[in-house]
C-alpha positions in Angstrom: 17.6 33.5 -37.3 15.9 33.6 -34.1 18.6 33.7 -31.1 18.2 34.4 -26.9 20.4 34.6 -24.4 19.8 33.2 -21.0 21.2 35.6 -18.6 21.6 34.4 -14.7 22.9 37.5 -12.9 23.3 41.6 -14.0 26.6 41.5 -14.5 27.2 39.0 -16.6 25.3 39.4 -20.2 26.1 38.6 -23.6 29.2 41.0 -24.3 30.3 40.6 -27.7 28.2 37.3 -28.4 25.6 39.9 -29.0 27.6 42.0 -32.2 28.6 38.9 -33.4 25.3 37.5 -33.5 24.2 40.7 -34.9 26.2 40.5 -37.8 25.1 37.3 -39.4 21.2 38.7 -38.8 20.0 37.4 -36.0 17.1 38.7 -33.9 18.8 38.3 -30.3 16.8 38.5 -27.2 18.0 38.7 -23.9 16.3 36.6 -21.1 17.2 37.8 -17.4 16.0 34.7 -15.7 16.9 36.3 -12.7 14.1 39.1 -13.0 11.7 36.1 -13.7 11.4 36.3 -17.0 10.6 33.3 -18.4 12.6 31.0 -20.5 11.1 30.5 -24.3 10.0 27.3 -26.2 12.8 25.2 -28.4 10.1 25.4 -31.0 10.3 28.7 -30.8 13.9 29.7 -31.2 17.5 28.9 -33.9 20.0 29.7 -31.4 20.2 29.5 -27.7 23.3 30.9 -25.6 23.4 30.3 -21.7 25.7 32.8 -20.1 27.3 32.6 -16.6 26.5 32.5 -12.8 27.7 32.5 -9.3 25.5 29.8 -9.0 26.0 25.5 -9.3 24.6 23.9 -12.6 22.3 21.9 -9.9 21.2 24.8 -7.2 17.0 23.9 -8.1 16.3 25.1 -4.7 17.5 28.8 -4.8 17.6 28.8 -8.2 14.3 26.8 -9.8 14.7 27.8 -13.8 18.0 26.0 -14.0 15.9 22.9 -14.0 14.1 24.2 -16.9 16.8 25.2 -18.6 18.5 21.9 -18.6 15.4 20.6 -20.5 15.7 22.9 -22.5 19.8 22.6 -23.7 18.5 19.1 -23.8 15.9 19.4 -26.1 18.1 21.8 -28.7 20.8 19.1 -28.4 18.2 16.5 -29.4 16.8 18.5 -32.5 20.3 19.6 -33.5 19.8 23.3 -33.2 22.9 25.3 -31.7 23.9 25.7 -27.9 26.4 28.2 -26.8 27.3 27.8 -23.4 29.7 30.4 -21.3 31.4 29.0 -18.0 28.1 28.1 -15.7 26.3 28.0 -18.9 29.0 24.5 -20.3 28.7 23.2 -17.0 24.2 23.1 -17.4 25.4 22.0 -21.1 27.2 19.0 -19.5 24.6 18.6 -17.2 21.7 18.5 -19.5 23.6 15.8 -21.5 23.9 13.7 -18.1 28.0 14.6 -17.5 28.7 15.3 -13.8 29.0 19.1 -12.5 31.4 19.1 -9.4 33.6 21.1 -7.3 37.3 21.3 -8.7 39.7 21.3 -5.9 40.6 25.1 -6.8 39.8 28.5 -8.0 40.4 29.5 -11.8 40.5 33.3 -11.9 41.9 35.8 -13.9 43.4 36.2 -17.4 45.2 33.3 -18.4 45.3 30.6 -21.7 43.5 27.5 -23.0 45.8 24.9 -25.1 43.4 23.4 -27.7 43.4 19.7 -28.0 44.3 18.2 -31.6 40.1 18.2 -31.7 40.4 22.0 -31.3 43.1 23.0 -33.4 41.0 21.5 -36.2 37.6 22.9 -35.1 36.4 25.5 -37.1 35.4 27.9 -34.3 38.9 27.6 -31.9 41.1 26.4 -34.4 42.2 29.4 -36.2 43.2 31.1 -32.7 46.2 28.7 -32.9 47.5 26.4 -29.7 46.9 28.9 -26.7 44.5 31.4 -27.2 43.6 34.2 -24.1 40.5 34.1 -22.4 39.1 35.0 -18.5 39.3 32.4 -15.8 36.3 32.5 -13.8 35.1 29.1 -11.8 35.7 26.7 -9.3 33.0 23.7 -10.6 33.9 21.5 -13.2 32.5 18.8 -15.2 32.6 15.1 -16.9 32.7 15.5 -20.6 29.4 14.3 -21.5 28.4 11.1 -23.7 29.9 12.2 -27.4 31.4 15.6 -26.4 34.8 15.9 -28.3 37.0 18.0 -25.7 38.9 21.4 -27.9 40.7 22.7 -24.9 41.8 22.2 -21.3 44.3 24.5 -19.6 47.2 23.2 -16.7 44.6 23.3 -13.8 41.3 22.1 -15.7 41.4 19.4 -18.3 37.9 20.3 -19.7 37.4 23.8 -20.5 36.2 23.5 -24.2 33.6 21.1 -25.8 31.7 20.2 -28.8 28.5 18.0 -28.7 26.9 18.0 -32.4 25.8 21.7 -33.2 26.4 22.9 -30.0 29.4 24.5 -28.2 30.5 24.7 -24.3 32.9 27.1 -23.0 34.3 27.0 -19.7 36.1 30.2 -20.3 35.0 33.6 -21.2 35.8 35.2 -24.3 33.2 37.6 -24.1 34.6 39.8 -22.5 35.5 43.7 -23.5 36.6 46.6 -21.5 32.6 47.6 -20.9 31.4 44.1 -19.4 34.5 43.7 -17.5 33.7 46.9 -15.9 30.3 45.8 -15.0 31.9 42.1 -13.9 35.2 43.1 -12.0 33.2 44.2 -8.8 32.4 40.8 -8.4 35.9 39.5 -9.3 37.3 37.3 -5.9 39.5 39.9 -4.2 43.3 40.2 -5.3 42.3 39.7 -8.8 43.8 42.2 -11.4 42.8 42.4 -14.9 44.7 45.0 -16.8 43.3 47.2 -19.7 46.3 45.5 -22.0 44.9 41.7 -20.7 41.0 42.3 -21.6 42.1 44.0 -24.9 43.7 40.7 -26.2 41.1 38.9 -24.8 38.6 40.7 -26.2 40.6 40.9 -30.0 40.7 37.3 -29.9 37.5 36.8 -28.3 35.8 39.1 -31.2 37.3 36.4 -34.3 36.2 33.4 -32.2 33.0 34.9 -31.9 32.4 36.2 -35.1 33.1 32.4 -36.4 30.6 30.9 -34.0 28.3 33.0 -35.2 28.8 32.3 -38.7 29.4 28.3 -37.9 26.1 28.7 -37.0 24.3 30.6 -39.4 26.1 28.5 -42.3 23.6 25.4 -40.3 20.7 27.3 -40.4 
């Protein structure tokens, strides 16, 4: 199973996507769009993951590969093959699928919970967390929950922070998250924001089973 991950900025990259994709076999490549390194064929490719960003799902100028990669979550989407997408990553999901990315009216930082929709307490990828499962905050956009996107989770700020559109999986949250890429993240953190080492392990404990059945959601499909 042939797997990348688009990464948008050096401190945000895979985490523990990249065990858990590791575990079912995959060959997972990293792609730091932000070095230039271009972004790979559908044809070419099982899985694609789109990680997070400082940036909007729409910033072409300063940014022009986001473009491209909204052709290309749209093309997996149309051939069925698997989309993970992690905070700015579900909002160019959304995007691709013709939802509307905008500006929420506030920040959503720090560790907090998602409360899974009836949708998600049945889904076999959040459901087995139970009703509120931890996760990082980290985003001020939103989005429209695109044409056929089943909503899993919202929390009391953000009605949309989980989706499903056929094989493919949006994220508002991060659950990818350990100690190591929090350390690499936190500088960039809004200031005020605490994490503690007690916070990021449950996150990361949970964030490790939801992962590990992703992964295996996905490699049952392939």
């Amino acid at each position: 199973m042939r797997a990348v991950v688009v990464q948008h900025v050096p401190f945000e990259g895979p985490g523990l996507i990249a065990p858990a994709l590791a575990a079912v076999g995959a060959d997972c490549r990293v792609v730091r769009v932000y070095d230039g390194e271009p972004l790979p064929d559908a044809a070419d490719l099982d899985v694609l993951v789109v990680m997070g960003g400082p940036m909007g799902a729409f910033d072409d100028d300063a940014h022009p590969h986001l473009a491209r990669e909204r052709d290309l979550i749209g093309e997996f989407v149309r051939l069925d093959k698997p989309v993970l997408g992690v905070c700015l990553g579900a909002q160019l999901l959304a995007a691709a699928l013709g939802a509307r990315v905008w500006r929420g009216p506030d920040l959503e930082v720090g560790v907090g919970t998602v409360a899974l929709t009836p949708a998600g307490l049945a889904d076999p990828v959040l459901g087995p967390s139970g009703p509120r499962p931890p996760v990082v905050h980290w985003h001020h956009d939103t989005f429209d929950l695109p044409e056929h996107g089943v909503r899993l989770a919202g929390s009391d700020r953000y009605a949309r922070q989980a989706f499903r559109v056929g094989a493919s999986y949006g994220f508002q949250f991060h659950v990818e998250f350990d100690a190591d890429a929090l350390a690499q993240a936190a500088p960039h953190l809004p200031p005020g924001t605490t994490i503690t080492p007690d916070e990021i392990h449950a996150v990361a404990a949970e964030g490790e089973q939801v992962l590990r059945r992703w992964a295996e959601h996905v490699a049952g499909d392939r």
